[in-house]
Structure formats: structure tokens, C-alpha cells
C-alpha atoms as an extended CHARMM CRD file, in Angstrom:
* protein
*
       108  EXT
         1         1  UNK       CA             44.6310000000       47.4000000000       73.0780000000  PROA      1               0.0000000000
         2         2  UNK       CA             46.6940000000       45.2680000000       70.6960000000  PROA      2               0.0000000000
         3         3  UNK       CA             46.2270000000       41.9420000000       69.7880000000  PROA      3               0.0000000000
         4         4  UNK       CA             49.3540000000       40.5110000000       71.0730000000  PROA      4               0.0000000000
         5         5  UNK       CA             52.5690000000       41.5220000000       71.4050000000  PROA      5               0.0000000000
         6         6  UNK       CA             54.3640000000       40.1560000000       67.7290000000  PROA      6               0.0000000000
         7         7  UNK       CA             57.7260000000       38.0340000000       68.3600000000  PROA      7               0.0000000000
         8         8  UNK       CA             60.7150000000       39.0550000000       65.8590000000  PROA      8               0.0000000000
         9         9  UNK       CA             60.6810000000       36.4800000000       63.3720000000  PROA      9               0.0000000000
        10        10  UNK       CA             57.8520000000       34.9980000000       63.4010000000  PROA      10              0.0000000000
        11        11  UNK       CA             54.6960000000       35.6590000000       60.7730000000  PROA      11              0.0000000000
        12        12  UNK       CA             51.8400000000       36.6980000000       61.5000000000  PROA      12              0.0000000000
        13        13  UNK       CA             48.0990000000       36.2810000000       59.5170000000  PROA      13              0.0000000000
        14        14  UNK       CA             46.9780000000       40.0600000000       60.6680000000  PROA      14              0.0000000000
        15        15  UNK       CA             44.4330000000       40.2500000000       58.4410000000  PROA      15              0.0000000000
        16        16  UNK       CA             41.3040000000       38.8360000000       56.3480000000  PROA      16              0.0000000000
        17        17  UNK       CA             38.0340000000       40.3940000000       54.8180000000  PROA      17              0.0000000000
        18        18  UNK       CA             35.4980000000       39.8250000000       52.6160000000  PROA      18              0.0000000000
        19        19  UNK       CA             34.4030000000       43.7250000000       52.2210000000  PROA      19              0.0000000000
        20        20  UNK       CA             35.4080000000       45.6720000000       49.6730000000  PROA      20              0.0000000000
        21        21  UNK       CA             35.3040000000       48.5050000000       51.6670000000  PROA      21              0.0000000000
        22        22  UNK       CA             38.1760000000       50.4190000000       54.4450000000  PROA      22              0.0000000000
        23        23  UNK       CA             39.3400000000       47.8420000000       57.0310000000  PROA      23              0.0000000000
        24        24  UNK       CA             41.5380000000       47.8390000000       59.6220000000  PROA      24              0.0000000000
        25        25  UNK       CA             43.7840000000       44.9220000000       60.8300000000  PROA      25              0.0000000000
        26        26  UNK       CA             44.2690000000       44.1730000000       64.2060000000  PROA      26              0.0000000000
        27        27  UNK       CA             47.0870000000       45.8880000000       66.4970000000  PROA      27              0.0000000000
        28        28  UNK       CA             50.4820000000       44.3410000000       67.0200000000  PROA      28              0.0000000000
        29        29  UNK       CA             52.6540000000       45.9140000000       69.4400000000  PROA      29              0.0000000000
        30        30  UNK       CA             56.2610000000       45.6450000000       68.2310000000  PROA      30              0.0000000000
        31        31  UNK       CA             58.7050000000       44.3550000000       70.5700000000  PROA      31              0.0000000000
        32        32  UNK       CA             60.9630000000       47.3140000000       71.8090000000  PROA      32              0.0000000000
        33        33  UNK       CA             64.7090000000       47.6720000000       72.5300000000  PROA      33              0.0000000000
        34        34  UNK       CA             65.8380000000       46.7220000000       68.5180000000  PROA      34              0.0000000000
        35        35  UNK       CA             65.0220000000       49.0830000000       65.8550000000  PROA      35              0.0000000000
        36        36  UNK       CA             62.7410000000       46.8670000000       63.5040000000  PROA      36              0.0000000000
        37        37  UNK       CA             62.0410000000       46.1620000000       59.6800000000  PROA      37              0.0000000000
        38        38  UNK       CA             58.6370000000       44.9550000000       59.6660000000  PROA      38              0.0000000000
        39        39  UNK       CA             57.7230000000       43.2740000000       56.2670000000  PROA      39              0.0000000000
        40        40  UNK       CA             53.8500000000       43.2410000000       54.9140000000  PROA      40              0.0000000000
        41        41  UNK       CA             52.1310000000       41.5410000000       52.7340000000  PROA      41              0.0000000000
        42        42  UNK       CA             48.7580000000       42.0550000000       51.2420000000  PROA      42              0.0000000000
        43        43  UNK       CA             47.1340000000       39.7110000000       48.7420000000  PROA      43              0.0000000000
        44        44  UNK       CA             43.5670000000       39.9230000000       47.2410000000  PROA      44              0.0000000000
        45        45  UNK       CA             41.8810000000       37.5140000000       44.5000000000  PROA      45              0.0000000000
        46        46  UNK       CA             40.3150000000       40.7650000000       42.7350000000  PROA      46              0.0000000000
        47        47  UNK       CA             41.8180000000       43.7170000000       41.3440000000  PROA      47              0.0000000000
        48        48  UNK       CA             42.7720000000       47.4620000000       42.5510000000  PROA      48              0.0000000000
        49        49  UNK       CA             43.4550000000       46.5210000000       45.6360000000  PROA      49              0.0000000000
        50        50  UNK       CA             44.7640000000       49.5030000000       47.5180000000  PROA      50              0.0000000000
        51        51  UNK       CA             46.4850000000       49.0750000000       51.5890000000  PROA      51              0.0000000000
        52        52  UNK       CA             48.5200000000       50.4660000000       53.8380000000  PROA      52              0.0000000000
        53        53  UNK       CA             50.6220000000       49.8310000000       56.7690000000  PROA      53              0.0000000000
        54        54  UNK       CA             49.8180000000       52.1570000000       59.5250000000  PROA      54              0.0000000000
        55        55  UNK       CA             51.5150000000       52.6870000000       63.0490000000  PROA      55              0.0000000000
        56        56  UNK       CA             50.9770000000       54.0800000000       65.8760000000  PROA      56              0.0000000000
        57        57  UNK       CA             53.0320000000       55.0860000000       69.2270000000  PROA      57              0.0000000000
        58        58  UNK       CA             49.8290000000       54.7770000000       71.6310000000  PROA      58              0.0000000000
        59        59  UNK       CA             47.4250000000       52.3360000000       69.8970000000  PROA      59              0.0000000000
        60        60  UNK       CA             45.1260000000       54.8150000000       69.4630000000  PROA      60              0.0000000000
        61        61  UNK       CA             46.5350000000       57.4040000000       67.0740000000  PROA      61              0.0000000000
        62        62  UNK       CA             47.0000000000       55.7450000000       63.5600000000  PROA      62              0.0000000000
        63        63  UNK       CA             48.7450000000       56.9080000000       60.9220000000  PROA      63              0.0000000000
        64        64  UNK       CA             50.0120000000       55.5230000000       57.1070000000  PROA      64              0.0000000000
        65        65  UNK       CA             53.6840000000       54.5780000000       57.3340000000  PROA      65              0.0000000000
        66        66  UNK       CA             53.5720000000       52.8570000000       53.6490000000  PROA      66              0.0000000000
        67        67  UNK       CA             50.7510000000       52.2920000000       50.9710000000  PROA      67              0.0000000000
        68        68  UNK       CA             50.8460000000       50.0030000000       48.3130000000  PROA      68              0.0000000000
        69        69  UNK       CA             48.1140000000       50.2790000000       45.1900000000  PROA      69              0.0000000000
        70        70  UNK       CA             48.9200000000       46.9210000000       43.0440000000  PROA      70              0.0000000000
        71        71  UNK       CA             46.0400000000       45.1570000000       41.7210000000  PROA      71              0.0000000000
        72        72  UNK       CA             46.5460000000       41.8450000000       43.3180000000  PROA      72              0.0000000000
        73        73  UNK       CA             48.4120000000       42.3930000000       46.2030000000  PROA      73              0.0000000000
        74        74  UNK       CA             52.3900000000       43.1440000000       46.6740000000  PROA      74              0.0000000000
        75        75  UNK       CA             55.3110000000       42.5480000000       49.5120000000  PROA      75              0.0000000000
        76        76  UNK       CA             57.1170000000       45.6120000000       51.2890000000  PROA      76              0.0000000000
        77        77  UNK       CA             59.2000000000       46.1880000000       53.6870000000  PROA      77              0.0000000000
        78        78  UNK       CA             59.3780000000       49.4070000000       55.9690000000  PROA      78              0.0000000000
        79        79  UNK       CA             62.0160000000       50.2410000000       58.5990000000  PROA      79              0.0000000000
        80        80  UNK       CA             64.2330000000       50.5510000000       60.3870000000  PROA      80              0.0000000000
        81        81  UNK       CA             61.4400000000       51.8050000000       62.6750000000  PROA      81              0.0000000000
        82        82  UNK       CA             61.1960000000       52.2460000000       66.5960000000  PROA      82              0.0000000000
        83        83  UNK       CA             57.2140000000       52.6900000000       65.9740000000  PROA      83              0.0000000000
        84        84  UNK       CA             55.4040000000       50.9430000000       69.1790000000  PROA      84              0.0000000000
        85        85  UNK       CA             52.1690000000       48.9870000000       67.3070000000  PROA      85              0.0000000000
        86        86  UNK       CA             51.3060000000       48.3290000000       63.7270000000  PROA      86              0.0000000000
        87        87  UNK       CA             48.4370000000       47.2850000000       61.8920000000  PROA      87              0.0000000000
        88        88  UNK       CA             47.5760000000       46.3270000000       58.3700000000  PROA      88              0.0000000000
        89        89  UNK       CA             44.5900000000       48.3690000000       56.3760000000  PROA      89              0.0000000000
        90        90  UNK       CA             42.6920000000       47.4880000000       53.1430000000  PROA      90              0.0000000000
        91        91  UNK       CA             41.8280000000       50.6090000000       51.7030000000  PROA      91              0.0000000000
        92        92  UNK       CA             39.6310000000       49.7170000000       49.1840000000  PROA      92              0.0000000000
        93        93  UNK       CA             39.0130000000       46.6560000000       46.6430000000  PROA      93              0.0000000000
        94        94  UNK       CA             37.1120000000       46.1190000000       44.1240000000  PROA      94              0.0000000000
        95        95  UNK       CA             35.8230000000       42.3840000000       42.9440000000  PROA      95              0.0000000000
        96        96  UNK       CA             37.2110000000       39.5570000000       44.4900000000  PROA      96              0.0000000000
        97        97  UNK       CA             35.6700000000       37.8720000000       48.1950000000  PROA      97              0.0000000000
        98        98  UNK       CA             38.7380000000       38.2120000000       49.4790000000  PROA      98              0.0000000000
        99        99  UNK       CA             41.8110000000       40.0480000000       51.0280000000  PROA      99              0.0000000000
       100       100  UNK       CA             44.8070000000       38.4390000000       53.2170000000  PROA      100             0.0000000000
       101       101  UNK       CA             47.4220000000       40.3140000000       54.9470000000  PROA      101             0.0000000000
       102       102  UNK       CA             50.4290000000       38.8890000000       56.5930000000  PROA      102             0.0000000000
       103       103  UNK       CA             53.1800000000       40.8050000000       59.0350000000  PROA      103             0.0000000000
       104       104  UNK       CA             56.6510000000       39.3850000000       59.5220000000  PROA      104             0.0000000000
       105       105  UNK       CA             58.7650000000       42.1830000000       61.9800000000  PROA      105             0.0000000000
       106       106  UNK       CA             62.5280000000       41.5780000000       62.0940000000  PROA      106             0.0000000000
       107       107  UNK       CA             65.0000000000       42.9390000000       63.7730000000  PROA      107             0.0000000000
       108       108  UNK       CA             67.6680000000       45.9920000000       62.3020000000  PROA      108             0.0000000000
């Protein structure tokens, strides 16, 4: 079950972890009738940080719609998209304590 449904427009802090380890964010659903560009943003105070954006249409099935592999972090966008729910995933990290992500969804 997601989170909460995400509002176009407005940013959202989807995700924080100390591991170093695979994490997944927490489930937005995306709001429907608009195709949407959802912008994500990972940063980490380490280095070779890898993450991805996944989606899914039924909350339950997850799968990578974008990955980014910078060392510290990076902004993306991905869309235009009708995907139903997304979620933000650290891969893996080395050093550091910490990893942010942040999820802005727009619409097309």
C-alpha cells in the first residue's frame, strides 16, 4: 500500500538511510489522468552511490525505470510516464552515514 498519494508539484522527502546496503523508498502513487515527469533526486555524503527509480502499476511488482551511479548523488528526470506508484531505491553505497532522496512529479 503506498504511502500517500503524491500531489503534482509538490516535493517530496521519499527517502533516508543510514545502511550501505539495498533499500527501498516508500510507495507514492502518482496521481492519474495527466501523463507525468517525475523528477528524483538522490544525494549521499559518501561515494559510489548507486539508485534507481523504480515503478510499479500494482504496488507490488517493482521494476527499474532509471538508475543513476554518480558518486555523490545526481538529479533526473523520467517521463512522460502513465506508471501508477513510484519509489526511490539505494542500491548500494559505500562510506558515508547517509543517503537522501527527494521526488518532485509534474505534470506533461
Amino acid at each position: 500500500m503506498p504511502l500517500a498519494t503524491a500531489s503534482f508539484g509538490f516535493l517530496i522527502d521519499a527517502f533516508s538511510t543510514a545502511l550501505g546496503t539495498a533499500v527501498s523508498g516508500a510507495s507514492y502513487a502518482v496521481p492519474q489522468g495527466n501523463a507525468a515527469i517525475i523528477t528524483w533526486e538522490m544525494r549521499a555524503d559518501g561515494s559510489a552511490l548507486s539508485s534507481s527509480l523504480e515503478g510499479s502499476m500494482d504496488d507490488v511488482n517493482w521494476h527499474i525505470l532509471q538508475s543513476n551511479a554518480v558518486a555523490t548523488g545526481g538529479i533526473n528526470n523520467y517521463g512522460p510516464t502513465a506508471i501508477k506508484f513510484v519509489r526511490i531505491a539505494q542500491i548500494s553505497r559505500t562510506v558515508g552515514t547517509v543517503t537522501t532522496g527527494r521526488l518532485l512529479i509534474n505534470r506533461n
